[in-house]
C-alpha positions in Angstrom: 106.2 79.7 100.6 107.5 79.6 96.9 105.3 77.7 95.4 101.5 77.9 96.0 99.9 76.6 93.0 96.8 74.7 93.3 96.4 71.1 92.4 94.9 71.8 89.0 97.5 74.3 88.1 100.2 72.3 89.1 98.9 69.8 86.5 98.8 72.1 83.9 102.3 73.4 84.3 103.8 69.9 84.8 102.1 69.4 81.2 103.9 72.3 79.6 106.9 71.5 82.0 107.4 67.7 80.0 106.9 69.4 76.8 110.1 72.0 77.5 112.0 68.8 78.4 111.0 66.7 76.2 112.8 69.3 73.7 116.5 68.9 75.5 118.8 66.7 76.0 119.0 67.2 79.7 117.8 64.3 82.3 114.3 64.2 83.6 115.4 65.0 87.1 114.7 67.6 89.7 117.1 69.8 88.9 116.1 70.0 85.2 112.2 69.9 86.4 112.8 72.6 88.6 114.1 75.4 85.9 111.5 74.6 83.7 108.9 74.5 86.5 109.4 78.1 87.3 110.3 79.2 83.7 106.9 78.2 82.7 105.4 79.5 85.4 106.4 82.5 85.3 108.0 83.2 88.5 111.5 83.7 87.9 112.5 86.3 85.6 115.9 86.5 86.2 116.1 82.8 85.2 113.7 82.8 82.0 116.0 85.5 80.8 119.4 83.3 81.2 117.5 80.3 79.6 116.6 82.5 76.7 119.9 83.5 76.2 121.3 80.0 76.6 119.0 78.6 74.1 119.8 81.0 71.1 124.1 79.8 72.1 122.5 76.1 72.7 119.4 75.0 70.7 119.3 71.4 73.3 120.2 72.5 76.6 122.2 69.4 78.5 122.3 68.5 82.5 125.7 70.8 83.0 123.5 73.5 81.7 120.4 72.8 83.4 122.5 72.7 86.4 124.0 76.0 85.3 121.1 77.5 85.1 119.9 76.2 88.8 123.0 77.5 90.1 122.5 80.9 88.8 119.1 81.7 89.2 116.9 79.0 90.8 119.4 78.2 94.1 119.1 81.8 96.2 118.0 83.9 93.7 120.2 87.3 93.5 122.7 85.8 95.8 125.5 87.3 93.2 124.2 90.9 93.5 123.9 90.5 96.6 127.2 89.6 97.5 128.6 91.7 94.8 126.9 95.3 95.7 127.9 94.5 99.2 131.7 94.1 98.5 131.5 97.0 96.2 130.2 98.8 99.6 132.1 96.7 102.0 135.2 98.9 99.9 134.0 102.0 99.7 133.5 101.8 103.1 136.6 100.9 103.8 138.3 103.7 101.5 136.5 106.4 103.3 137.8 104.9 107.0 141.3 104.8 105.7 140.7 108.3 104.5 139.3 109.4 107.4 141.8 107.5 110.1 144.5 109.5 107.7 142.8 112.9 108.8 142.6 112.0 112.5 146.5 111.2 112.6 146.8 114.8 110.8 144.9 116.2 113.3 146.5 115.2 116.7 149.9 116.1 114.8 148.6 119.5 114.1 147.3 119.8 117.9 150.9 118.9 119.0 152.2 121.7 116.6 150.0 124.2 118.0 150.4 123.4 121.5 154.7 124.0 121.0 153.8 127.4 119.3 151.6 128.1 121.7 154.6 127.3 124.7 157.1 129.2 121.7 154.8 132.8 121.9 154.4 132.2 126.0 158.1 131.9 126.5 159.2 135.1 124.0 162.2 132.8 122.9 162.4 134.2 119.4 165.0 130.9 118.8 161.7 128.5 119.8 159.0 131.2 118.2 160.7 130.6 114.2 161.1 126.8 113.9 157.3 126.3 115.6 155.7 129.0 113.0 157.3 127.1 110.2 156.4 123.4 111.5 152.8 125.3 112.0 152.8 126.3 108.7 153.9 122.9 106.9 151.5 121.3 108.7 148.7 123.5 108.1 149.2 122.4 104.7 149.1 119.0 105.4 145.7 119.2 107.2 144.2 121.3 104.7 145.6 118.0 102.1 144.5 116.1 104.0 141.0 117.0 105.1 140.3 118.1 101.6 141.6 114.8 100.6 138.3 113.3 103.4 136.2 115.8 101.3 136.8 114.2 98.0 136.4 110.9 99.3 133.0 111.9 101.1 131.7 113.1 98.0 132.5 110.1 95.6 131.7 108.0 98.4 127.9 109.6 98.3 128.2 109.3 94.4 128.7 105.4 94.7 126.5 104.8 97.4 123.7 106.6 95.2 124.7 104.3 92.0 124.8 101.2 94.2 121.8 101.7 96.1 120.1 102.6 92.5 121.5 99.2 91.0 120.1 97.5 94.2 116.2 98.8 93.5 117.0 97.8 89.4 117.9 93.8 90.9 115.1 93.9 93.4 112.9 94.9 90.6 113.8 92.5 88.2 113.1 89.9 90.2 109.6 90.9 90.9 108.9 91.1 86.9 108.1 88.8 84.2 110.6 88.4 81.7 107.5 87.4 79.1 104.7 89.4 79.8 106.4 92.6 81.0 103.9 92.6 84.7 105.1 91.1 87.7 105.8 87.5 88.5 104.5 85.4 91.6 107.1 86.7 93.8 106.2 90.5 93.0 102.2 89.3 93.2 102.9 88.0 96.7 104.8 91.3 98.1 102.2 93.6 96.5 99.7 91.4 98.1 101.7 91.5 101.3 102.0 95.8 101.4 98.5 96.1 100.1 96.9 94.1 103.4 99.4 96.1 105.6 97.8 99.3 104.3 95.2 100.7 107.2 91.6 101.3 105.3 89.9 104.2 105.7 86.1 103.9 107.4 84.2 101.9 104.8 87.1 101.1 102.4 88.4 98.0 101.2 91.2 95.8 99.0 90.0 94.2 95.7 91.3 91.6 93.8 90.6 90.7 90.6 92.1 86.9 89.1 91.8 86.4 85.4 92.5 83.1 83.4 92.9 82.9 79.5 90.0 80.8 78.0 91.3 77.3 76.0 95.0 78.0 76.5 95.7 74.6 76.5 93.8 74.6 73.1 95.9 77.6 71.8 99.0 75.6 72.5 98.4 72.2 71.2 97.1 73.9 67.9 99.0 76.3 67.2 102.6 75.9 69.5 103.8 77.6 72.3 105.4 80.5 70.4 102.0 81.4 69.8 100.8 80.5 73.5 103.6 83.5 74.7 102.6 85.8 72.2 99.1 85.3 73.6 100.2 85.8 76.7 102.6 88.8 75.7 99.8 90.6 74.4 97.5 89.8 77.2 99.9 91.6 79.5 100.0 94.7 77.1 96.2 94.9 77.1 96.7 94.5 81.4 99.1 97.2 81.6 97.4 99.7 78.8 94.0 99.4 81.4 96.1 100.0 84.3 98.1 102.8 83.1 97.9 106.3 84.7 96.8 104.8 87.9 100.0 103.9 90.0 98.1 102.2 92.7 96.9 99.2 90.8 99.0 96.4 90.3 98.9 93.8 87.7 101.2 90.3 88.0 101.6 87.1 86.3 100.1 84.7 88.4 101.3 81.4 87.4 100.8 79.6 83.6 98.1 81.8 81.9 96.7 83.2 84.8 97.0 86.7 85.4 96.0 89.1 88.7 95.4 92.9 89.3 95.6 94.1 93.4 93.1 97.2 93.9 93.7 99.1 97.3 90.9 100.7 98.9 88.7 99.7 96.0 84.8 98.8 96.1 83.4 95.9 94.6 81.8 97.7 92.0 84.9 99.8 90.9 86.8 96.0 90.3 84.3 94.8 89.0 84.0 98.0 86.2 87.7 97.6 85.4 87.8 93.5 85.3 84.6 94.3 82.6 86.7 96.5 81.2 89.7 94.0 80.4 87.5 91.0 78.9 86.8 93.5 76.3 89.9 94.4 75.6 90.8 90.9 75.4 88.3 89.9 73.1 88.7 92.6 70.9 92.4 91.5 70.8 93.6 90.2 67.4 96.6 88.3 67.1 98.4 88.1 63.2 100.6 86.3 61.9 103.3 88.2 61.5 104.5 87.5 58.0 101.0 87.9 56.0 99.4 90.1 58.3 96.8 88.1 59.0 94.3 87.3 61.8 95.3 84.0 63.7 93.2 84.2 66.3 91.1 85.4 69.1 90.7 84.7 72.5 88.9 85.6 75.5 89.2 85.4 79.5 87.1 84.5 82.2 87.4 86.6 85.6 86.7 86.7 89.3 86.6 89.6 92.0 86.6 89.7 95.3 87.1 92.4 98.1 88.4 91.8 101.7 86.1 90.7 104.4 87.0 91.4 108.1 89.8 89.3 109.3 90.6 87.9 106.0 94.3 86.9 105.3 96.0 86.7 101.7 94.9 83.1 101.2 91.6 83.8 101.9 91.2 86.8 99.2 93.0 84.6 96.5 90.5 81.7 97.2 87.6 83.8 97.1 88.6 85.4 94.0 90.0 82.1 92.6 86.1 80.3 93.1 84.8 83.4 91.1 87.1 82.6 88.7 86.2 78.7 88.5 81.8 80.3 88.0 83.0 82.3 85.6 84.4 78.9 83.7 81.5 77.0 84.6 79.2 79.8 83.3 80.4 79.7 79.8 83.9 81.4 80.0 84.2 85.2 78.5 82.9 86.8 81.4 83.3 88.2 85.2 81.7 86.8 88.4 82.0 88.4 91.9 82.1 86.8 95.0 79.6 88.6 97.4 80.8 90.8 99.9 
């Protein structure tokens, strides 16, 4: 399922969602809903990039290139690359079994020329013996052209399927980041998600989650713009990935909007916990400035909640476990971490 934002969320982003169109000349349809739906929440880098770049040629983006964009990057995402790196192989491919075929037609010619000399040196027919040892020896070169000609081909073959397999993990990848914050996006969330569950636990082990939601966004936004709102959440995903570093097991994503996740395998409660502690301070000790003057803008904080898998829980119910945390932690006061009990 693509989308899987709750009710409330949904609201949310169809408030920033009217906003981006209200800025464009493009129809309020659901084509032009659409791209800014998963622009704005963050689950499409591929397309946030292309709308970037379409906005700095185009300051009001119209329905052709709201339909553009669909095209390219909402309507089966990486379908180009796809199709693309498989020609690419789909040739090579075919170059090394032309190559090859080549060889095997060398080879059964050779076999024929050996099997007259070899009738030439069993006879003792000197007038048979010469023209056989010369057709033997033209066609030895031939075979050795030929089967070095095979070689060469193996070996750039190797080289290309090394580059295009290379270029295949750099397109998977981008499509599991986002193009804002620099962590993953929903799609890269749910297929960590997905391998982390997969993983066997070890004998009192378990998966944590941690979900995190930026206090008063909405207020950041509608007093100080949404160019401030994405540095906000730009540097939130700085102080994410600085907490994370050095451990490669931990994965941090984009959620949707301005929430933001980390997956913990074979974590305890206590050891989520710890680190979720550890980013609200981070975050509130995070200073944003104005870049001109210097100067503090503002500060702002986030509200977490943690949970750890239960026997026989799915994904859904980890997220909504963590995700109720998350809601005490706003009902508490905001600026702090709850934990749903074990």
């Amino acid at each position: 399922m693509k989308y899987r934002e709750s009710k409330e969320q949904s609201a949310e982003l169809l408030r920033l969602v009217l906003a981006s169109m209200g800025q464009h000349d493009a129809a309020y349809n659901p084509v032009t809903y659409t791209v800014w739906f998963e622009h704005v929440a963050g689950i499409n880098n591929r397309l946030s990039q292309g709308l970037a770049q379409a906005m700095q040629r185009k300051p009001r983006l119209s329905d052709a290139d709201m339909w553009q964009l669909y095209l390219s990057f909402v309507a089966d995402l990486d379908a180009q690359s796809m199709q693309r790196i498989s020609g690419e192989l789909q040739q090579m491919l075919s170059g090394m079994a032309e190559s090859a075929s080549r060889t095997g037609s060398q080879a059964e010619v050779y076999g024929e020329e050996l099997q007259g000399l070899s009738t030439a040196l069993s006879s003792g027919d000197g007038e048979l013996l010469t023209p056989a040892v010369a057709n033997i020896i033209a066609r030895t070169a031939q075979m050795k052209a030929s089967t070095l000609a095979l070689e060469q081909q193996v070996n750039v073959s190797q080289q290309e399927i090394t580059r295009l397999k290379a270029e295949l993990t750099r397109t998977r990848d981008d499509s599991f980041k986002d193009a804002l914050t620099g962590v993953l996006n929903r799609k890269g969330f749910d297929q960590k998600l997905t391998d982390m569950l997969a993983q066997p636990l070890p004998g009192g082990q378990t998966h944590g989650l941690i979900m995190l939601d930026i206090d008063h966004f909405k207020a950041v936004n509608d007093t100080h713009g949404h160019v401030m709102g994405d540095r906000v959440l730009q540097a939130l995903g700085e102080v994410l990935r600085s907490v994370v570093a050095g451990d490669a097991d931990l994965s941090v994503a984009r959620y949707g909007g301005e929430e933001f996740a980390i997956l913990m395998p074979e974590r305890s409660l206590a050891q989520c916990q710890k680190l979720a502690e550890l980013v609200c301070a981070h975050t509130r000790a995070m200073k944003i400035r104005d870049r001109r003057t210097k100067a503090v803008v503002l500060t702002v904080t986030i509200s977490g909640g943690v949970a750890t898998m239960r026997q026989g829980d799915d994904a859904q119910a980890l997220i909504a476990r963590a995700d109720a945390a998350l809601y005490q932690s706003k009902q508490a006061g905001r600026d702090r971490i709850t934990c749903a009990p074990d």
